[in-house]
SEKELUM-333279 format. One record per residue (C-alpha): x, y, z. Coordinates in Angstrom, 3 decimals. Example, Ala and Ser with C-alpha at 12.3 -4.5 7.8 and 13.67 -1.06 7.14 Angstrom:
<sites>
SITE         px         py         pz
SITE     12.300     -4.500      7.800
SITE     13.670     -1.060      7.140
</sites>
This chain:
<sites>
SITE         px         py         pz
SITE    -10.812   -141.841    -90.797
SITE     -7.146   -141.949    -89.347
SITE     -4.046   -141.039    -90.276
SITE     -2.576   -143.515    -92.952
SITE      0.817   -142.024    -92.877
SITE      1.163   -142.685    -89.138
SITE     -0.076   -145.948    -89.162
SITE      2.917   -147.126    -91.832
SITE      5.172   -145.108    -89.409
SITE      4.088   -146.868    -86.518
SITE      4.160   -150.289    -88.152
SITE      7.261   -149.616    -89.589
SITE      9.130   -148.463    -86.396
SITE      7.780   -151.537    -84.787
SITE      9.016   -153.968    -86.692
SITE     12.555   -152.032    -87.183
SITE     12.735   -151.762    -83.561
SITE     12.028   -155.711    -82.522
SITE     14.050   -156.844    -85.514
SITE     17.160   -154.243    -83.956
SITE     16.232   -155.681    -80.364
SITE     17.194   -159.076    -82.142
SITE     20.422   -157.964    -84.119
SITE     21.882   -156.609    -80.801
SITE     20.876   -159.314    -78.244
SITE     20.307   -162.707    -80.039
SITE     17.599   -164.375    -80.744
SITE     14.307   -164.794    -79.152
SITE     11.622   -167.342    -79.771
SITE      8.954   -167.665    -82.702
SITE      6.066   -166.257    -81.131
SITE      8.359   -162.699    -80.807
SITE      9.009   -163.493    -84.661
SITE      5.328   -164.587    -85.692
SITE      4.259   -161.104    -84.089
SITE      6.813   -159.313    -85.799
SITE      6.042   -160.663    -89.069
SITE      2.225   -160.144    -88.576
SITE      2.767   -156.867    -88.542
SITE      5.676   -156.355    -91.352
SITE      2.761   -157.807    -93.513
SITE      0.804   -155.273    -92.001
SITE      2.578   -152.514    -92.622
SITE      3.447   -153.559    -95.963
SITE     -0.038   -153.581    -97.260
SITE     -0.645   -150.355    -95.204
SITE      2.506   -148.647    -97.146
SITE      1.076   -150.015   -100.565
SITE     -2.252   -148.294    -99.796
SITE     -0.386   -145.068    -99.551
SITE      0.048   -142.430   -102.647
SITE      2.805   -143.571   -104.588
SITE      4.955   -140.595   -103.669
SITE      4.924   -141.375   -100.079
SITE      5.851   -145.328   -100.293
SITE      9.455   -144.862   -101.279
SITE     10.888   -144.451    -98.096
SITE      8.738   -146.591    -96.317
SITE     10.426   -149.605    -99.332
SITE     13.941   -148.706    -97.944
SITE     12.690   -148.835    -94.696
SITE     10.760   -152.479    -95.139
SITE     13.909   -153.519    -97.452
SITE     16.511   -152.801    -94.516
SITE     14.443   -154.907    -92.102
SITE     14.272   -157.900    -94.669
SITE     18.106   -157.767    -95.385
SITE     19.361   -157.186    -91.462
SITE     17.624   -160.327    -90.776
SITE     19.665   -162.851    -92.719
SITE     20.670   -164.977    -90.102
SITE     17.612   -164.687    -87.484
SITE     15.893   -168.000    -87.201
SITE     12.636   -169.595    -86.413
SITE     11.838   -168.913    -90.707
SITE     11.508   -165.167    -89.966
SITE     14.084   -163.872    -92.834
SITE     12.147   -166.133    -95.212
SITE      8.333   -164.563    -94.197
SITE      9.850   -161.206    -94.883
SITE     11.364   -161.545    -98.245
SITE      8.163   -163.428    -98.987
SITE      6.492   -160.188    -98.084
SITE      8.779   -157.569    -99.384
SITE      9.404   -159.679   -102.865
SITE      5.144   -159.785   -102.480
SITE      4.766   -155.943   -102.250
SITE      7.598   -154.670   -104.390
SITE      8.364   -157.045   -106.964
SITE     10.052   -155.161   -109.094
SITE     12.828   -155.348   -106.369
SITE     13.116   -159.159   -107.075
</sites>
């Protein structure tokens, strides 16, 4: 059946990780920033399946990505909030 916990991990890291890669060496091009918002969606809707007691750190997590990306282009900060603000709108 899989481990559900993981997966958010996993999806998580991965889009912390390319979104860091980006911070520290400039930007990249919109297919690196379509994939990395595929899967922000992704792990957003994997974190919301989650029990409610074990989303809260994964929502800092997803939060920190959406604000560090503020000034990356190619309409990637936008997808995100539209995610994040999607999932947790009682953030907005």
């Amino acid at each position: 059946m899989g481990d559900p916990l993981g997966e958010a991990e996993l999806m998580t890291f991965f889009v912390e990780f390319g979104n860091s890669f980006t911070v520290d060496f400039g930007d990249i091009d919109e297919a690196f920033y379509d994939a990395l918002n595929r899967m922000y969606r992704r792990a957003t809707e994997k974190v919301l399946s989650l029990p409610e007691e074990q989303r809260g750190k994964f929502q800092g997590r997803l939060e920190a990505i959406m604000t560090s990306s503020s000034n990356i282009g190619w309409g990637y900060h936008d997808m995100l909030c539209d995610d994040y603000y999607e999932a947790f709108p009682e953030d907005e």
